[in-house]
Phi, psi and omega in degrees: 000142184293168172261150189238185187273166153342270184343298183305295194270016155271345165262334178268338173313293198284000162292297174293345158097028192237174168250117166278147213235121170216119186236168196255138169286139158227349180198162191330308199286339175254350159285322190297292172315318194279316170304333166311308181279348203254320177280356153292344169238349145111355169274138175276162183221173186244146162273095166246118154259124185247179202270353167292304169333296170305320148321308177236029115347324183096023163062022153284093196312309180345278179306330146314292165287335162292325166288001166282321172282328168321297162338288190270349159270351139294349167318157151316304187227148183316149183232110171281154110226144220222112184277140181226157173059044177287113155224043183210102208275000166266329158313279167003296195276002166296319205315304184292274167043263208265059160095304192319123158300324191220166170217153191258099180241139186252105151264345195325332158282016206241168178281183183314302188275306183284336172305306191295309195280000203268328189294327195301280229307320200306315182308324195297299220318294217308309178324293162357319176224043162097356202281130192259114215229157203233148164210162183276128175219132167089171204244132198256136183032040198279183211296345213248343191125141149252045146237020220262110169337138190041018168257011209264161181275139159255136183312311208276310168318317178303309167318298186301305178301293186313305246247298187291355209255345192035063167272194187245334185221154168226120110353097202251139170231113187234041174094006148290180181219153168270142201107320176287146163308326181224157195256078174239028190279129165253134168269163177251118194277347178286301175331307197289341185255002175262338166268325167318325186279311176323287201227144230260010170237163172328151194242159183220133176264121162246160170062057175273350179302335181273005197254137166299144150331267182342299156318312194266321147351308197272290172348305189261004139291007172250352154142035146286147206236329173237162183216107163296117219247072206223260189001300208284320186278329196300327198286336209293297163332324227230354192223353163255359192280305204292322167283328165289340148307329177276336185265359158195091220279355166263030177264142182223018158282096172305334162331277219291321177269345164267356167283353187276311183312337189255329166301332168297300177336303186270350128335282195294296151034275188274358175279310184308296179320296198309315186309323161313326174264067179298148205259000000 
Protein backbone atom coordinates (compact mmCIF):
# COMPACT_ATOMS: atom_id res chain seq x y z
CA UNK A 1 0.00 0.00 0.00
CA UNK A 2 1.69 3.53 -0.68
CA UNK A 3 2.38 5.38 2.04
CA UNK A 4 0.37 7.85 3.26
CA UNK A 5 0.74 10.97 5.70
CA UNK A 6 -0.06 11.94 9.39
CA UNK A 7 -2.14 14.60 8.24
CA UNK A 8 -4.73 12.16 6.12
CA UNK A 9 -4.67 9.59 9.07
CA UNK A 10 -5.17 12.45 12.05
CA UNK A 11 -8.07 13.84 10.00
CA UNK A 12 -9.99 10.47 9.46
CA UNK A 13 -9.23 9.63 13.07
CA UNK A 14 -10.80 12.90 14.17
CA UNK A 15 -13.98 12.19 11.72
CA UNK A 16 -14.39 8.95 13.18
CA UNK A 17 -14.41 10.18 16.92
CA UNK A 18 -11.17 7.80 16.94
CA UNK A 19 -7.05 7.88 17.64
CA UNK A 20 -4.65 7.29 15.53
CA UNK A 21 -1.59 4.94 17.54
CA UNK A 22 1.46 6.38 16.89
CA UNK A 23 4.69 4.64 17.97
CA UNK A 24 8.39 5.34 18.19
CA UNK A 25 10.84 2.79 16.35
CA UNK A 26 14.46 2.39 17.71
CA UNK A 27 14.97 -1.22 15.25
CA UNK A 28 14.01 -3.30 12.31
CA UNK A 29 11.92 -4.99 15.07
CA UNK A 30 9.58 -2.47 16.45
CA UNK A 31 8.89 -1.25 12.88
CA UNK A 32 8.10 -5.15 11.69
CA UNK A 33 5.78 -5.14 14.92
CA UNK A 34 3.80 -2.39 14.97
CA UNK A 35 2.63 -3.26 11.13
CA UNK A 36 2.15 -6.10 12.38
CA UNK A 37 -0.02 -5.18 14.89
CA UNK A 38 -1.79 -2.60 13.39
CA UNK A 39 -2.70 -5.08 10.03
CA UNK A 40 -4.18 -7.64 12.35
CA UNK A 41 -6.77 -5.59 13.24
CA UNK A 42 -7.29 -3.94 9.52
CA UNK A 43 -5.82 -0.28 11.27
CA UNK A 44 -3.65 2.45 10.27
CA UNK A 45 -0.86 3.71 11.92
CA UNK A 46 1.99 6.26 12.56
CA UNK A 47 6.01 5.48 12.49
CA UNK A 48 7.86 7.61 15.04
CA UNK A 49 11.30 8.25 14.75
CA UNK A 50 12.37 10.24 17.43
CA UNK A 51 15.37 12.42 17.74
CA UNK A 52 17.03 10.36 21.00
CA UNK A 53 16.22 7.53 18.16
CA UNK A 54 18.53 8.95 15.83
CA UNK A 55 21.16 9.70 18.19
CA UNK A 56 21.49 6.58 18.79
CA UNK A 57 21.16 5.41 15.46
CA UNK A 58 24.97 7.49 15.08
CA UNK A 59 22.86 10.20 14.39
CA UNK A 60 22.16 9.11 10.91
CA UNK A 61 18.14 9.55 10.39
CA UNK A 62 18.64 7.84 7.06
CA UNK A 63 18.97 4.22 7.68
CA UNK A 64 15.84 3.97 9.95
CA UNK A 65 13.62 5.46 7.86
CA UNK A 66 14.24 3.95 4.71
CA UNK A 67 13.87 0.68 6.57
CA UNK A 68 10.54 2.04 7.68
CA UNK A 69 9.30 3.06 4.50
CA UNK A 70 10.36 -0.44 2.91
CA UNK A 71 8.06 -1.57 5.75
CA UNK A 72 5.09 0.63 5.30
CA UNK A 73 5.18 0.40 1.52
CA UNK A 74 4.40 -3.27 1.75
CA UNK A 75 1.71 -2.89 4.17
CA UNK A 76 -1.76 -3.81 4.56
CA UNK A 77 -2.78 -0.92 5.98
CA UNK A 78 -1.78 2.87 5.75
CA UNK A 79 1.33 3.77 7.10
CA UNK A 80 2.84 7.63 8.28
CA UNK A 81 5.93 8.56 9.05
CA UNK A 82 6.77 11.27 11.63
CA UNK A 83 9.93 12.30 13.04
CA UNK A 84 9.46 13.43 16.85
CA UNK A 85 10.46 15.22 19.81
CA UNK A 86 12.89 17.55 17.45
CA UNK A 87 15.01 20.24 18.68
CA UNK A 88 17.93 20.31 16.36
CA UNK A 89 16.97 22.45 13.69
CA UNK A 90 19.53 20.79 11.43
CA UNK A 91 17.69 17.59 11.93
CA UNK A 92 14.41 19.30 11.42
CA UNK A 93 15.56 20.05 7.91
CA UNK A 94 16.44 16.33 7.02
CA UNK A 95 12.62 15.50 7.69
CA UNK A 96 11.14 16.03 4.10
CA UNK A 97 14.11 14.29 2.66
CA UNK A 98 14.52 11.49 4.58
CA UNK A 99 10.72 10.04 3.89
CA UNK A 100 8.46 11.85 6.77
CA UNK A 101 5.35 13.46 6.31
CA UNK A 102 5.19 15.23 9.39
CA UNK A 103 7.72 16.66 12.63
CA UNK A 104 7.18 16.80 16.25
CA UNK A 105 9.08 20.04 16.94
CA UNK A 106 9.93 20.56 20.83
CA UNK A 107 10.40 23.77 22.35
CA UNK A 108 8.63 23.00 25.15
CA UNK A 109 11.65 23.71 27.33
CA UNK A 110 11.79 26.86 26.62
CA UNK A 111 10.14 29.67 28.22
CA UNK A 112 7.07 30.82 26.94
CA UNK A 113 7.82 33.48 24.39
CA UNK A 114 11.25 31.61 23.02
CA UNK A 115 8.58 28.31 22.41
CA UNK A 116 6.60 30.27 20.47
CA UNK A 117 8.89 32.07 18.10
CA UNK A 118 11.33 29.09 17.99
CA UNK A 119 7.80 26.77 17.13
CA UNK A 120 6.62 29.89 14.38
CA UNK A 121 10.01 29.54 12.41
CA UNK A 122 9.99 25.84 12.59
CA UNK A 123 6.16 26.14 11.09
CA UNK A 124 6.90 28.35 8.34
CA UNK A 125 9.97 26.16 7.35
CA UNK A 126 8.01 22.99 7.47
CA UNK A 127 4.89 23.96 5.30
CA UNK A 128 7.08 25.40 2.93
CA UNK A 129 7.93 22.10 2.32
CA UNK A 130 4.82 20.32 2.76
CA UNK A 131 5.27 19.19 5.98
CA UNK A 132 2.42 18.65 8.81
CA UNK A 133 3.98 19.78 12.22
CA UNK A 134 3.16 19.13 15.52
CA UNK A 135 4.55 21.17 18.81
CA UNK A 136 4.20 20.95 22.80
CA UNK A 137 3.04 23.50 25.04
CA UNK A 138 3.15 22.81 29.10
CA UNK A 139 5.42 20.03 30.45
CA UNK A 140 4.62 16.25 29.69
CA UNK A 141 6.51 14.54 32.62
CA UNK A 142 8.49 17.80 32.89
CA UNK A 143 11.47 18.06 35.59
CA UNK A 144 8.76 19.40 38.51
CA UNK A 145 6.39 16.20 37.85
CA UNK A 146 3.38 16.04 36.04
CA UNK A 147 1.05 16.62 38.64
CA UNK A 148 3.33 19.13 39.78
CA UNK A 149 1.37 23.27 39.81
CA UNK A 150 1.91 24.81 36.51
CA UNK A 151 3.13 22.06 34.36
CA UNK A 152 -0.65 21.14 32.95
CA UNK A 153 -1.21 23.07 29.24
CA UNK A 154 -3.37 26.07 30.08
CA UNK A 155 -6.60 26.14 27.47
CA UNK A 156 -6.05 30.07 27.00
CA UNK A 157 -2.71 29.74 26.89
CA UNK A 158 -3.13 26.85 24.21
CA UNK A 159 -5.29 29.12 22.05
CA UNK A 160 -3.00 31.65 21.64
CA UNK A 161 -0.07 29.77 20.88
CA UNK A 162 -1.91 27.37 18.32
CA UNK A 163 -3.64 30.82 16.61
CA UNK A 164 0.35 32.64 16.48
CA UNK A 165 2.55 29.65 15.90
CA UNK A 166 0.07 28.04 13.13
CA UNK A 167 0.79 24.74 14.10
CA UNK A 168 -1.30 21.94 12.80
CA UNK A 169 -1.43 19.58 16.51
CA UNK A 170 -0.52 20.43 19.79
CA UNK A 171 0.96 17.99 22.06
CA UNK A 172 -0.87 18.51 25.97
CA UNK A 173 -0.05 17.90 28.84
CA UNK A 174 -2.75 16.63 30.91
CA UNK A 175 -0.97 14.19 33.27
CA UNK A 176 0.67 11.99 31.70
CA UNK A 177 4.41 11.27 31.77
CA UNK A 178 7.28 9.91 29.39
CA UNK A 179 8.95 6.73 30.43
CA UNK A 180 6.69 5.27 32.39
CA UNK A 181 6.84 1.73 33.57
CA UNK A 182 4.02 0.85 35.16
CA UNK A 183 0.31 2.04 33.91
CA UNK A 184 -0.84 4.42 36.73
CA UNK A 185 -1.18 7.92 34.92
CA UNK A 186 -4.70 9.54 35.74
CA UNK A 187 -5.53 11.98 33.37
CA UNK A 188 -7.20 15.28 33.92
CA UNK A 189 -10.28 14.60 31.60
CA UNK A 190 -11.91 18.48 32.67
CA UNK A 191 -8.75 19.89 31.66
CA UNK A 192 -8.89 18.01 28.67
CA UNK A 193 -12.03 18.64 27.57
CA UNK A 194 -11.28 22.65 28.36
CA UNK A 195 -8.58 22.24 25.54
CA UNK A 196 -10.49 20.62 23.24
CA UNK A 197 -12.89 23.58 23.26
CA UNK A 198 -9.74 26.17 23.41
CA UNK A 199 -8.27 25.12 20.23
CA UNK A 200 -9.20 24.05 16.58
CA UNK A 201 -6.59 21.77 15.68
CA UNK A 202 -5.67 18.02 17.08
CA UNK A 203 -4.83 17.39 20.82
CA UNK A 204 -1.82 14.39 20.84
CA UNK A 205 -1.57 12.63 24.28
CA UNK A 206 2.75 11.65 24.75
CA UNK A 207 4.20 9.43 27.27
CA UNK A 208 0.89 7.02 26.85
CA UNK A 209 2.55 4.02 27.83
CA UNK A 210 1.94 4.53 31.56
CA UNK A 211 -2.04 5.41 31.04
CA UNK A 212 -4.77 2.52 31.57
CA UNK A 213 -7.05 1.24 28.64
CA UNK A 214 -9.80 2.69 30.49
CA UNK A 215 -7.97 6.10 30.62
CA UNK A 216 -6.79 6.27 27.36
CA UNK A 217 -10.35 5.44 26.33
CA UNK A 218 -11.87 8.30 27.93
CA UNK A 219 -8.93 10.35 26.54
CA UNK A 220 -9.90 9.95 22.91
CA UNK A 221 -13.72 10.47 23.86
CA UNK A 222 -12.39 13.85 25.06
CA UNK A 223 -10.83 14.98 21.83
CA UNK A 224 -7.40 13.45 21.49
CA UNK A 225 -6.91 12.64 18.27
CA UNK A 226 -2.95 10.73 18.22
CA UNK A 227 -1.41 8.91 20.94
CA UNK A 228 2.53 8.15 21.49
CA UNK A 229 3.21 5.12 22.24
CA UNK A 230 7.29 4.32 23.11
CA UNK A 231 7.72 2.90 25.90
CA UNK A 232 5.25 0.44 26.27
CA UNK A 233 6.77 -1.81 22.76
CA UNK A 234 10.45 -1.38 24.71
CA UNK A 235 9.05 -3.14 27.97
CA UNK A 236 7.21 -5.86 25.79
CA UNK A 237 10.70 -6.44 23.86
CA UNK A 238 12.92 -6.10 26.90
CA UNK A 239 10.89 -8.77 29.07
CA UNK A 240 10.64 -11.44 26.31
CA UNK A 241 13.84 -11.29 25.26
CA UNK A 242 14.83 -11.81 29.44
CA UNK A 243 12.44 -14.76 29.43
CA UNK A 244 13.71 -16.71 26.81
CA UNK A 245 17.49 -16.06 27.99
CA UNK A 246 16.58 -17.54 30.82
CA UNK A 247 14.70 -20.53 29.52
CA UNK A 248 17.49 -20.82 27.44
CA UNK A 249 20.54 -19.55 28.72
CA UNK A 250 23.49 -21.23 26.22
CA UNK A 251 21.14 -19.62 23.17
CA UNK A 252 23.59 -17.20 21.30
CA UNK A 253 21.47 -17.18 17.80
CA UNK A 254 19.79 -13.67 17.95
CA UNK A 255 17.14 -14.45 15.61
CA UNK A 256 15.19 -16.73 18.16
CA UNK A 257 15.49 -14.20 21.02
CA UNK A 258 14.47 -10.60 19.06
CA UNK A 259 11.43 -13.11 17.10
CA UNK A 260 10.19 -13.69 21.05
CA UNK A 261 10.62 -9.92 21.15
CA UNK A 262 8.82 -8.53 18.22
CA UNK A 263 6.05 -10.88 18.90
CA UNK A 264 5.86 -9.59 22.24
CA UNK A 265 5.79 -6.16 20.44
CA UNK A 266 3.19 -6.72 18.16
CA UNK A 267 0.86 -8.17 20.67
CA UNK A 268 0.90 -4.81 22.85
CA UNK A 269 0.64 -2.83 19.45
CA UNK A 270 -2.20 -4.11 18.65
CA UNK A 271 -3.90 -4.31 22.42
CA UNK A 272 -3.09 -0.43 21.70
CA UNK A 273 -4.67 0.09 18.76
CA UNK A 274 -7.73 -1.29 19.61
CA UNK A 275 -8.00 0.28 22.56
CA UNK A 276 -7.76 3.75 20.35
CA UNK A 277 -11.12 2.63 18.56
CA UNK A 278 -13.99 3.11 21.37
CA UNK A 279 -17.65 1.56 20.03
Amino acid sequence: MPLTTTADLVTRAAAARRAVAAFNIITLEHVEAVVEGAESLGSPVVLQVSENAVAFRRGDVRPLARAALAVAEQAAVPVALHLDHVRDDTLLKQAADAGFSSVMYDASHLPYGENLAATRAAVGWAHGEGLWIEAELGEIGGKRGAHAPGVRTDPDEARTFVADSGVDALAVAVGSTHAMTSRTAVLDHALLARLARAVDVPLVLHGSSGVPDGELTAAVVGGITKVNVGTALNLALTDAIRVHLAEHPHAVDSRAYLGAGREAMTRTAARIIRVLSPP
